[in-house]
C-alpha positions as CSV (number, residue, x, y, z in Angstrom):
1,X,89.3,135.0,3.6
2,X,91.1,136.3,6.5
3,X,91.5,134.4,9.7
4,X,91.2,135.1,13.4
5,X,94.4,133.5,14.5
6,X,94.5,131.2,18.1
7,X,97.4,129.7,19.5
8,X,96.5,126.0,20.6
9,X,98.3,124.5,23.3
10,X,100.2,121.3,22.1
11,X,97.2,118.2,22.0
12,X,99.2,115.8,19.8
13,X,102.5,115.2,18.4
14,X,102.2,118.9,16.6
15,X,101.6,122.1,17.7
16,X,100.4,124.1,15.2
17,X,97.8,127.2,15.3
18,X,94.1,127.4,14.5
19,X,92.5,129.6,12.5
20,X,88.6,130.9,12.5
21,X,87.8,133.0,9.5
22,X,86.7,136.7,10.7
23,X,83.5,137.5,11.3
24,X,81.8,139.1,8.1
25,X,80.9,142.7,8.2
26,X,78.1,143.1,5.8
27,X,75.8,141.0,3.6
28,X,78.4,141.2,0.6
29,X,81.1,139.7,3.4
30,X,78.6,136.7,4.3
31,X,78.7,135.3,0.9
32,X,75.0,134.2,0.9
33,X,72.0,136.3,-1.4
34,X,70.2,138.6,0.2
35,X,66.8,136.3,-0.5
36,X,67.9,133.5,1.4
37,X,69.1,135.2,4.6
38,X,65.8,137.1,4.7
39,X,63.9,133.2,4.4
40,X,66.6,132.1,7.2
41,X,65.7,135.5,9.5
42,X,61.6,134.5,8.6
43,X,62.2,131.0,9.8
44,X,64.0,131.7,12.9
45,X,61.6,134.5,13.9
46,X,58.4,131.9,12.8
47,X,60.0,129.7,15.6
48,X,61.2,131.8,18.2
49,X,58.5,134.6,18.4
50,X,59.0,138.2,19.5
51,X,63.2,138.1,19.4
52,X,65.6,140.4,20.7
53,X,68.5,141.7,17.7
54,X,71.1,140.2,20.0
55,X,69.8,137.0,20.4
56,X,68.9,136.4,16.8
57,X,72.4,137.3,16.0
58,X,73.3,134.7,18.0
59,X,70.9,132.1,16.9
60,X,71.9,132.9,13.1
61,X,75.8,133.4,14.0
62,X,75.9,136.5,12.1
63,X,77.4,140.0,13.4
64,X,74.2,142.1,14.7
65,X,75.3,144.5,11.9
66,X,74.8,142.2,9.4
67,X,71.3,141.2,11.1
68,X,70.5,144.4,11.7
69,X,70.6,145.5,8.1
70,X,68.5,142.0,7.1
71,X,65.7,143.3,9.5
72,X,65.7,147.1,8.4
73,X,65.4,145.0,4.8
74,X,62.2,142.7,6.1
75,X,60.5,145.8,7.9
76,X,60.8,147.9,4.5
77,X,58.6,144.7,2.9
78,X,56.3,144.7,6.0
79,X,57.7,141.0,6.6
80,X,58.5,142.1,10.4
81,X,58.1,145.3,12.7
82,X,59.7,146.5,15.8
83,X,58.0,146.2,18.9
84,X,60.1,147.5,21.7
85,X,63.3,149.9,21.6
86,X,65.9,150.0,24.9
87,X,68.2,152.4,25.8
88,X,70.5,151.2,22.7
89,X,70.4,150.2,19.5
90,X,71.0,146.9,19.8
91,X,68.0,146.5,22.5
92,X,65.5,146.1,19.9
93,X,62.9,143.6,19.7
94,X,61.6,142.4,16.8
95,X,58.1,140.1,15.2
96,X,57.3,139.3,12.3
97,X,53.9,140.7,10.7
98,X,50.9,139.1,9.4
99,X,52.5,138.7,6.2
100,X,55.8,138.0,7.3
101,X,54.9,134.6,9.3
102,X,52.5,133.8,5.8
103,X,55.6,133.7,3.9
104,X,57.5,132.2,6.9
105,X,55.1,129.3,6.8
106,X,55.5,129.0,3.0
107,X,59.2,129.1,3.1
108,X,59.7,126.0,6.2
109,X,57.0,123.8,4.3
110,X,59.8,124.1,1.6
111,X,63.3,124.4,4.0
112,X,62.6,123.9,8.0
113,X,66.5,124.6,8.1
114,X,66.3,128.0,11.0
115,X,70.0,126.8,12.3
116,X,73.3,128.7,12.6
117,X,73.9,131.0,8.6
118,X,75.6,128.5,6.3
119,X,79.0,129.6,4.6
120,X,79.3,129.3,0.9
121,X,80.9,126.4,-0.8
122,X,84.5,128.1,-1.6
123,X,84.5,129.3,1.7
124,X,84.3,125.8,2.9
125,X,87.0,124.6,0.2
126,X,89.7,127.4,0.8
127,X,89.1,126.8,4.9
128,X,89.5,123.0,4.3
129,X,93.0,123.2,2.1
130,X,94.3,125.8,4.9
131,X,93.9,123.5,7.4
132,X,94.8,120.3,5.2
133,X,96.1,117.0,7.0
134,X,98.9,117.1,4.9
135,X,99.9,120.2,6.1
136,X,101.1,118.4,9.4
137,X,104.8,117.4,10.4
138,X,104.8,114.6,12.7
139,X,108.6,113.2,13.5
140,X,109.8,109.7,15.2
141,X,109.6,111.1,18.7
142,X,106.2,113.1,18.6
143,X,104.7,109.6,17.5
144,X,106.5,107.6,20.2
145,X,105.7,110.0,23.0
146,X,101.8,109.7,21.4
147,X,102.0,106.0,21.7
148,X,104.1,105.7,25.1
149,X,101.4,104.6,27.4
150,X,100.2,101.8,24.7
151,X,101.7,98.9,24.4
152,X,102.7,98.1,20.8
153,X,105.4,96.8,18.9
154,X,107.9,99.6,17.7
155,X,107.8,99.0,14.3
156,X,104.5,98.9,14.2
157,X,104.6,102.6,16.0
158,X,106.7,103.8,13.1
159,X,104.8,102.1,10.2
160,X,101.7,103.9,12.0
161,X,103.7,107.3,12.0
162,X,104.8,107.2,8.8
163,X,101.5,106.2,7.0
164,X,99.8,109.6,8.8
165,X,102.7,111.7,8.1
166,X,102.4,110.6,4.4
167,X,98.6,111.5,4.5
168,X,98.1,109.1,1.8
169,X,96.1,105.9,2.7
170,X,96.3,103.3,4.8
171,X,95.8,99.3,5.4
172,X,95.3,97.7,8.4
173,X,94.8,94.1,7.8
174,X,95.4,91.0,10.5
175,X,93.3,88.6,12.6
176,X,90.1,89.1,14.5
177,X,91.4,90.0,17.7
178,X,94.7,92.0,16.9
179,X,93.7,95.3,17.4
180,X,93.5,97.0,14.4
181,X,90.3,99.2,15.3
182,X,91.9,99.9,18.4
183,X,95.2,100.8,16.8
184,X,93.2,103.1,14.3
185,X,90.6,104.8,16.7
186,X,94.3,106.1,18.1
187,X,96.1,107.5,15.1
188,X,93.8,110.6,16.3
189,X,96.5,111.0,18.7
190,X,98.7,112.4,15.5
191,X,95.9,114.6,13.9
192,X,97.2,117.7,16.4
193,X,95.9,120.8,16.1
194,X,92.3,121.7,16.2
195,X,90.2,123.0,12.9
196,X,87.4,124.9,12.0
197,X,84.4,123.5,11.3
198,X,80.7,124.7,9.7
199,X,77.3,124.3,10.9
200,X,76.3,124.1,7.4
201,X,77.4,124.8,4.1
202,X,75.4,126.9,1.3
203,X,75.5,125.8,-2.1
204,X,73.3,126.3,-5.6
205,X,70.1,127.6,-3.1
206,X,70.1,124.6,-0.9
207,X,71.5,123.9,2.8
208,X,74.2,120.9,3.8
209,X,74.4,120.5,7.6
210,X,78.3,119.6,8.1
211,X,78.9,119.8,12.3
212,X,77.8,116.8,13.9
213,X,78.3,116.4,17.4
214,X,78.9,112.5,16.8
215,X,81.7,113.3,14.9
216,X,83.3,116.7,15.6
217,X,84.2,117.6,19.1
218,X,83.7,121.2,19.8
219,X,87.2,123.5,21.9
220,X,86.7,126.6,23.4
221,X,87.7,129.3,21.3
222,X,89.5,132.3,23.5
223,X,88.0,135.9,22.2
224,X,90.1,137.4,20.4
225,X,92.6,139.7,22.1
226,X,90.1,140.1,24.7
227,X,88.7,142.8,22.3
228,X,85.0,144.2,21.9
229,X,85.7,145.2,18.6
230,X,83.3,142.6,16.3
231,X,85.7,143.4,13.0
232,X,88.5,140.7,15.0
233,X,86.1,138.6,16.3
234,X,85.7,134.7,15.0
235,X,83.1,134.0,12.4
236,X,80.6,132.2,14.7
237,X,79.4,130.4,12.0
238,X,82.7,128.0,12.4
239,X,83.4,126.1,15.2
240,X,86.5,125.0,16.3
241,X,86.9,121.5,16.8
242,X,89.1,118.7,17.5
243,X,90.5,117.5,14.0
244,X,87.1,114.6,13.3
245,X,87.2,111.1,13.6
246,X,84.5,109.5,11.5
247,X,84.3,106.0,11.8
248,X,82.1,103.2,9.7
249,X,81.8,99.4,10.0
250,X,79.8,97.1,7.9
251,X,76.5,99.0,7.9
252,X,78.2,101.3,4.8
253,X,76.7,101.5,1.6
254,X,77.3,103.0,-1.8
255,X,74.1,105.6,-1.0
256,X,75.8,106.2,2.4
257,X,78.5,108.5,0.7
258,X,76.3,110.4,-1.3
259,X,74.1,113.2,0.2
260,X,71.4,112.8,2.7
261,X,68.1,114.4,1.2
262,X,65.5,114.2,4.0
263,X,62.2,115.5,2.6
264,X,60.3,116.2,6.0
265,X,63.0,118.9,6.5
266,X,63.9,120.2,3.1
267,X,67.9,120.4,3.7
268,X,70.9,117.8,2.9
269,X,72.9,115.8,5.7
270,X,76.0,115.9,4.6
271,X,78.1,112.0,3.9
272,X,80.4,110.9,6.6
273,X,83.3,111.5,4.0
274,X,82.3,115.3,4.1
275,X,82.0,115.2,8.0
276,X,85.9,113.5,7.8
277,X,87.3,116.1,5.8
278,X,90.4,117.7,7.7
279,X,90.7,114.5,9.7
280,X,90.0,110.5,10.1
281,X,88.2,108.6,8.1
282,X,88.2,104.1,9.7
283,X,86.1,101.9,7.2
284,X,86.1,99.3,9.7
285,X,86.0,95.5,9.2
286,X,86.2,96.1,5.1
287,X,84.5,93.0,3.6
288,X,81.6,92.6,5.9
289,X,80.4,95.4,4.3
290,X,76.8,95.2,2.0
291,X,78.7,96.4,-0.5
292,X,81.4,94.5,-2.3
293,X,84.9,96.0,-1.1
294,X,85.7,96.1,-5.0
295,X,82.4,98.6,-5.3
296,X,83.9,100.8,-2.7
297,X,87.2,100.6,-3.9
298,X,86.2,102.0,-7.5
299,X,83.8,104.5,-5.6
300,X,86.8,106.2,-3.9
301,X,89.5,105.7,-6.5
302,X,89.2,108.9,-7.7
303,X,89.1,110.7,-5.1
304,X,92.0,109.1,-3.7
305,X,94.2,109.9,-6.2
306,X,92.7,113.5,-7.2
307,X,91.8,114.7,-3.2
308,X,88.3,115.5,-4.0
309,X,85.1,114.4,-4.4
310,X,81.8,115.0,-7.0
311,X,78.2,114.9,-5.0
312,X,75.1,115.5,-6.8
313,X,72.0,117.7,-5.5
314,X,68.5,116.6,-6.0
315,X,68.2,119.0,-8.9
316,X,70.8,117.5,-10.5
317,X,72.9,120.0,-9.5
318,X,76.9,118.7,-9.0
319,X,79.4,120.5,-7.1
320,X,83.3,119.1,-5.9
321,X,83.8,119.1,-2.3
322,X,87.5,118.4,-1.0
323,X,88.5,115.1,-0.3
324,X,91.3,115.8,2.8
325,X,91.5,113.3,5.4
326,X,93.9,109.9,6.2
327,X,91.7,107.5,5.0
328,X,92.3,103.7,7.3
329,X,90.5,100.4,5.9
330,X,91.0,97.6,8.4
331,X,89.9,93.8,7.5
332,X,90.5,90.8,8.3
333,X,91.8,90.0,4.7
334,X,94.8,89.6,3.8
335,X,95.6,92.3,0.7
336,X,96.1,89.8,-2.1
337,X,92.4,88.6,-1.1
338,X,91.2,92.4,-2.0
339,X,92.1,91.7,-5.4
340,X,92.0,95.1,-6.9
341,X,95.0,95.8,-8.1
342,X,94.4,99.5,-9.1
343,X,92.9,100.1,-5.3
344,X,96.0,98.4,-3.3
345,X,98.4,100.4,-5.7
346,X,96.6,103.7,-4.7
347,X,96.6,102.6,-0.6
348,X,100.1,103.9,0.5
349,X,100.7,101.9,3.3
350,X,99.7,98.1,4.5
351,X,100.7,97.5,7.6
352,X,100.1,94.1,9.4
353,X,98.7,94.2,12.7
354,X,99.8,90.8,14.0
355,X,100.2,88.9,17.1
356,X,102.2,90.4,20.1
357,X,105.4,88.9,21.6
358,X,105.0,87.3,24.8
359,X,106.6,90.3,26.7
360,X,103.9,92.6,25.3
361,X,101.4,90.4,26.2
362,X,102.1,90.4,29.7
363,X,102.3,93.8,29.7
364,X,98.8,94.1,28.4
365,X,97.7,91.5,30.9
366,X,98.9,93.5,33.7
367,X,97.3,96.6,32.4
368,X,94.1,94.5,31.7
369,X,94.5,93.3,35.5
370,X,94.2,96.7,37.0
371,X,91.5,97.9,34.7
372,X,89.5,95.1,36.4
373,X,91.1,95.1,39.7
374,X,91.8,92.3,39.9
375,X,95.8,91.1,41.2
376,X,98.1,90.1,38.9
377,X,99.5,86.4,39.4
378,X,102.5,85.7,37.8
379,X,102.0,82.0,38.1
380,X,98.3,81.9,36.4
381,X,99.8,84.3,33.4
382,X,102.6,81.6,33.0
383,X,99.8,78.7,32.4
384,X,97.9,81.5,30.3
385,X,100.5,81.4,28.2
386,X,102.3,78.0,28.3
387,X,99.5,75.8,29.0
388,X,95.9,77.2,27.1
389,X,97.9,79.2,24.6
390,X,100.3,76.4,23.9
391,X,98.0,73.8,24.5
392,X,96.0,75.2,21.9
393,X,97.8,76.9,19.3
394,X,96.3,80.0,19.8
395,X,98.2,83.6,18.5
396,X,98.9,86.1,21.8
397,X,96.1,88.2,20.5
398,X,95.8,91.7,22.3
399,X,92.4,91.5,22.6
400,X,92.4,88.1,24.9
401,X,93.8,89.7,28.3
402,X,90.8,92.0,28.3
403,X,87.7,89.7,27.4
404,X,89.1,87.3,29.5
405,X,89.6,89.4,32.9
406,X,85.8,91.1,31.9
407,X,84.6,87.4,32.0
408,X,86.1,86.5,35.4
409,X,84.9,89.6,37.0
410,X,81.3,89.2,36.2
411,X,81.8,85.5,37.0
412,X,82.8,86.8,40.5
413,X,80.5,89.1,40.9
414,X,77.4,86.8,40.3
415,X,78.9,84.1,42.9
416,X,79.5,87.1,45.3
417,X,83.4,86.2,45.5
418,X,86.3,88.6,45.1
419,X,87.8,88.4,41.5
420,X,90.8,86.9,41.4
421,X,93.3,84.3,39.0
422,X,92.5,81.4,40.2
423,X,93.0,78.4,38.1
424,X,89.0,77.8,38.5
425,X,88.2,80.9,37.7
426,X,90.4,81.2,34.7
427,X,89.6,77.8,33.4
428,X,86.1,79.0,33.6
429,X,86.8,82.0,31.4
430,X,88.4,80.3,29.1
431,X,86.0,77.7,28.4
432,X,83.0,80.2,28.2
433,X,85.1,82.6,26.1
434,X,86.4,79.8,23.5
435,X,82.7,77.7,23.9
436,X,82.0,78.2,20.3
437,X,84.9,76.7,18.7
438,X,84.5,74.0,20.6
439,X,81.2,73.1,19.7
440,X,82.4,73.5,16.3
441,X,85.1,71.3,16.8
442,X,82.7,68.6,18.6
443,X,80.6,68.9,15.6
444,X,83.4,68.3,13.0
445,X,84.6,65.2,14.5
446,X,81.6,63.8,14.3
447,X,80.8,64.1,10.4
């Protein structure tokens, strides 16, 4: 599979360059049976009317060569006939016959999917390992310069570096509070370059949609050495996107990473594992999930250590997609807790994600401050620290500074005051913010 080469201007730690496969020529080149591009071309035109060869290229993503010859196909089995010719070859406007929107109607009762061309399976596979997250270098100082303007503790910066460079994966465990999903949503600051991406994929007759805006954030792809010529061009049938950054908390399940058969449509969704591939995959908050973490564990243990995954069509059908992403679990739990012996050996790298010192607190204070505009006091972060932090044996957690400074702004906001650290206001916050642990407090003394 050749590739349309474009340089990318340096995003990350890396700069690397992105490659679109090149647009396919002919039927043969798409990969995909004649039948089933003929049922896509049907579908399309059942939806869209009378339809101009250009735009139904677009609309499928397919060269108008290779569309052209589908329709010359459809209008030889009085599916479709032209009804206007321009001055060129490519002004031609097509509609489906009698019998072509009868079979059109037969064939969305069974597949509604009229999107972008899919691209086979091995197509997908070959793009996927060509593009691998292993593939990427990242040294000391592309990580530090990533990190600069976030304020965490320098061996924490390298454990982080060093985990994505590895590309095996990763454990982010600590207290409620210390940033780990924070700290993980930003190791997509390492991921670099940008990848391509498919609609949808085509395998064993049936349709899996891949792209998902919620997931895969679309770059502007240059034309290709600003030539007309359609055999350099991009396959439009790929986007390029920013390496993906999937991200699931405790509403996973077991059926969540298997493939997402919805009957009113007649095509697959693909898992959010699939959607990660080439990229970042955060199972946030592991243990609150409905499944048991030692479930998930021995779900993924294989494809941990093999690097791909087996997924099952509703035929029965089983195919192997690539498993090619830095994997992060974060919990609360300490990793004896896990208890899995097999799973922690297989997770490369447990990094703790502790309290700060109180040096980076303060920093995060004052960066917390001008987020809410509100003044720093130097005086009100010393009794922060000395007096309800001391007072209470409470960690320097980094998420404190924030919640609290969100809590006196709307508190000044109601009473129509400027915000500002005053001792009222921040004994106020602190109270509210801390409220429940009182009460539980109150309620243990007196049982």
């Amino acid at each position: 599979m050749s590739l349309v080469q474009f340089p990318q201007a340096a995003r990350g730690p890396t700069a690397v360059v992105a490659g679109l496969p090149r647009t396919p020529q002919s039927i043969d080149e798409t990969g995909l049976p004649l039948t089933f591009l003929v049922e896509l071309v049907a579908k399309s035109m059942f939806q869209l009317g009378l339809t101009r060869l250009t735009d139904l290229s677009q609309h499928l993503c397919l060269a108008a060569t290779v569309t052209e010859t589908i329709c010359q196909f459809m209008r030889r089995e009085s599916l479709l006939e032209i009804m206007r010719r321009g001055q060129n070859d490519s002004d031609v406007q097509y509609e489906l016959t009698l019998a072509g929107r009868a079979r059109a109607g037969e064939w969305l009762v069974r597949n509604s999917y009229a999107g972008a061309a899919p691209v086979p399976l091995a197509d997908y596979a070959q793009q996927v390992a060509e593009q691998s997250v292993t593939k990427q270098h990242i040294a000391a100082r592309h990580v530090r310069a990533a990190f600069a303007d976030l304020v965490l503790p320098p061996v924490l910066v390298d454990q982080l570096g060093t985990a994505v460079n590895s590309g095996r994966p990763v454990l982010l465990f600590g207290p409620a509070g210390s940033g780990k999903t924070f700290v993980a949503e930003r190791l997509q600051r390492l991921l670099g370059s940008a990848v391509a991406i498919p609609h949808a994929i085509y395998v064993q007759g049936e349709v899996i949609r891949v792209f998902d805006a919620q997931c895969h954030r679309a770059v502007a792809a240059p034309t290709a050495h600003g030539t007309l010529d359609t055999r350099v061009r991009p396959d439009s049938r790929w986007m390029l996107c920013e390496r993906p950054v999937v991200i699931s908390g405790g509403e996973l399940t077991l059926e969540m990473l298997d493939l997402s058969f919805d009957a009113r449509s007649g095509f697959y969704e693909a898992p959010p594992h699939f959607k990660a591939n080439n990229g970042l995959f955060i199972v946030d908050d592991l243990g609150r999930q409905i499944v048991s973490p030692r479930a998930l564990m021995n779900r993924w243990i294989v494809p941990m250590e093999r690097r791909h995954d087996h997924l099952m069509l509703r035929n029965g059908g089983k195919f192997t997609i690539p498993f090619d992403m830095v994997l992060v679990f974060s919990t609360n739990l300490e990793p004896a807790q896990l208890d899995d012996a097999a799973f922690l050996r297989r997770l490369g790298h447990k990094i703790a994600v502790d309290a700060v010192s109180p040096d980076e607190y303060r920093r995060i204070f004052e960066g917390a401050c001008a987020a809410e505009g509100i003044a720093f006091d130097a005086t009100v972060f010393a009794m922060l620290v000395n007096r309800y932090h001391g007072g209470s044996g409470r960690p320097l957690l980094a998420c404190y500074p924030r919640d609290l400074l969100h809590l006196i702004r709307s508190h000044a906001d109601y009473l129509e005051q400027a915000p500002a650290l005053s001792p009222e206001f921040f004994d106020w916050a602190w109270n509210t913010y801390f409220a429940a642990d009182r009460a539980a407090g109150a309620i243990s003394s007196m049982q």
